[in-house]
C-alpha positions as YAML, in Angstrom:
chain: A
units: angstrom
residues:
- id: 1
  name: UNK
  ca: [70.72, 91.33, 112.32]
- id: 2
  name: UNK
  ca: [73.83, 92.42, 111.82]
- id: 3
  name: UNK
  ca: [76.90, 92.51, 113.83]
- id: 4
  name: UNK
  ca: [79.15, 95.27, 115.01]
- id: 5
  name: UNK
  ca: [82.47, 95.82, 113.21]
- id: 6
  name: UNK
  ca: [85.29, 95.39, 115.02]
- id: 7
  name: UNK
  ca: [86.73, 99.03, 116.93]
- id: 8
  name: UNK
  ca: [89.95, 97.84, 115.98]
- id: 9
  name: UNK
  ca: [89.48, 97.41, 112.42]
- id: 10
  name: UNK
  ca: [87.14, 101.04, 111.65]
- id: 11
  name: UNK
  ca: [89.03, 102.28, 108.26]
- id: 12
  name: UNK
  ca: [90.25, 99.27, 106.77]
- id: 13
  name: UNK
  ca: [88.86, 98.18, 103.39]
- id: 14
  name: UNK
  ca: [88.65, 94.87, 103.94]
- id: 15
  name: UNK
  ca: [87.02, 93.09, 106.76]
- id: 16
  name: UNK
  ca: [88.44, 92.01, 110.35]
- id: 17
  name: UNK
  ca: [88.89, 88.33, 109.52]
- id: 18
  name: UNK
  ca: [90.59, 88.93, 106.23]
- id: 19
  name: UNK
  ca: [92.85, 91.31, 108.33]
- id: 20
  name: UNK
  ca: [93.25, 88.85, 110.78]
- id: 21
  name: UNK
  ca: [93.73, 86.03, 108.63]
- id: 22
  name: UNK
  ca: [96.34, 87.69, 106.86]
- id: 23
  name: UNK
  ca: [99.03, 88.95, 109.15]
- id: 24
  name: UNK
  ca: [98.37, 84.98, 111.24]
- id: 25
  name: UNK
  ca: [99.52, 82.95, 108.24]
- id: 26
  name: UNK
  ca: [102.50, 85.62, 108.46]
- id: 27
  name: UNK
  ca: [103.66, 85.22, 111.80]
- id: 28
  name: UNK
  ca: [102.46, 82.01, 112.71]
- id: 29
  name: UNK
  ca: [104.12, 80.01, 109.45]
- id: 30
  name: UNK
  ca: [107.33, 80.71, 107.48]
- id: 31
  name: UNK
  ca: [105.58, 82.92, 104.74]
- id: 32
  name: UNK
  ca: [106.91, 85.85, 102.99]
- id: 33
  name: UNK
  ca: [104.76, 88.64, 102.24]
- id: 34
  name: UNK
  ca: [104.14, 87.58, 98.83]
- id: 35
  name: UNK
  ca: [103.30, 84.03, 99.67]
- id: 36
  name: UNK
  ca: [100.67, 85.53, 102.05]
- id: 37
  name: UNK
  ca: [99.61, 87.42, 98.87]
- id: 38
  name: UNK
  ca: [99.16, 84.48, 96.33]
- id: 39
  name: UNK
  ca: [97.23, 82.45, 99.42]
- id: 40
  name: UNK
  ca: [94.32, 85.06, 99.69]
- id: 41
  name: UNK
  ca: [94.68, 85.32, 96.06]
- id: 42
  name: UNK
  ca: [93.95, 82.16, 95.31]
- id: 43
  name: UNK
  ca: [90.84, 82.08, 97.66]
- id: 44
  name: UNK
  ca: [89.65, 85.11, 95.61]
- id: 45
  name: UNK
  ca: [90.80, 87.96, 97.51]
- id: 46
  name: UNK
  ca: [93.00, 90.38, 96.08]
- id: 47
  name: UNK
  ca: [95.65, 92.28, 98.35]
- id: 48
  name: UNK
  ca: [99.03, 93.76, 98.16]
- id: 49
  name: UNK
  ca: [101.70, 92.35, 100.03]
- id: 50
  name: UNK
  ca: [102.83, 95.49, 100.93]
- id: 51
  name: UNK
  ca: [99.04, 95.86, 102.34]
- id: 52
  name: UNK
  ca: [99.71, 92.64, 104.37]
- id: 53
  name: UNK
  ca: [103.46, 94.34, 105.43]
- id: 54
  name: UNK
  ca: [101.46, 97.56, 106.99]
- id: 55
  name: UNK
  ca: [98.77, 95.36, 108.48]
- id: 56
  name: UNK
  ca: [101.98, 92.96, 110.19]
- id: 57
  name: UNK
  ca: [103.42, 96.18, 111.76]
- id: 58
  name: UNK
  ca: [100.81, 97.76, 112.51]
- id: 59
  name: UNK
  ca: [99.02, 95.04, 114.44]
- id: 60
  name: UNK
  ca: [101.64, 92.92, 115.00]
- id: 61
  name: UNK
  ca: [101.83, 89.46, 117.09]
- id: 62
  name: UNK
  ca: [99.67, 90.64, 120.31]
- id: 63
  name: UNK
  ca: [96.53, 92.25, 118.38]
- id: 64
  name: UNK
  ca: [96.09, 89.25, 116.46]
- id: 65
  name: UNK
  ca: [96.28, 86.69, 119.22]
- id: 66
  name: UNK
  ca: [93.36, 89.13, 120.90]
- id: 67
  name: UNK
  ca: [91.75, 90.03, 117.81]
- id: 68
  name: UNK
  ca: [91.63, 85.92, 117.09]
- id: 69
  name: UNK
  ca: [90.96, 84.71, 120.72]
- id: 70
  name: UNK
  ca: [94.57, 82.79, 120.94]
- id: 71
  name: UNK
  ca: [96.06, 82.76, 123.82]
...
């Protein structure tokens, strides 16, 4: 059984929790784009930190504490 994708994520390339992931370790610790980068590179995923950038702006501080389950 599989599970749904995300509505929020439909497009993307890569899945929800990479997305997710991602744009937390930018906003919740003092990482630069590229740092964010070299992190998921290092656990064998490769991404752009200008990917990471459009992913930051676009979802921002609010749809990752929803998307996550923060509060």
């Amino acid at each position: 059984m599989t599970t749904r994708p995300d509505p929020h994520y439909a497009g993307y390339r890569y899945p929800a929790e990479i997305i997710t992931t991602a744009v937390w370790l930018y906003f919740r610790f003092p990482l630069s784009l590229r740092m964010v980068e070299e992190l998921l590179a290092a656990r064998g995923i490769t991404v752009s930190h200008e990917t990471v950038r459009q992913w930051a702006r676009k979802l921002g501080v609010s749809g990752i504490s929803c998307s996550a389950g923060l509060s």
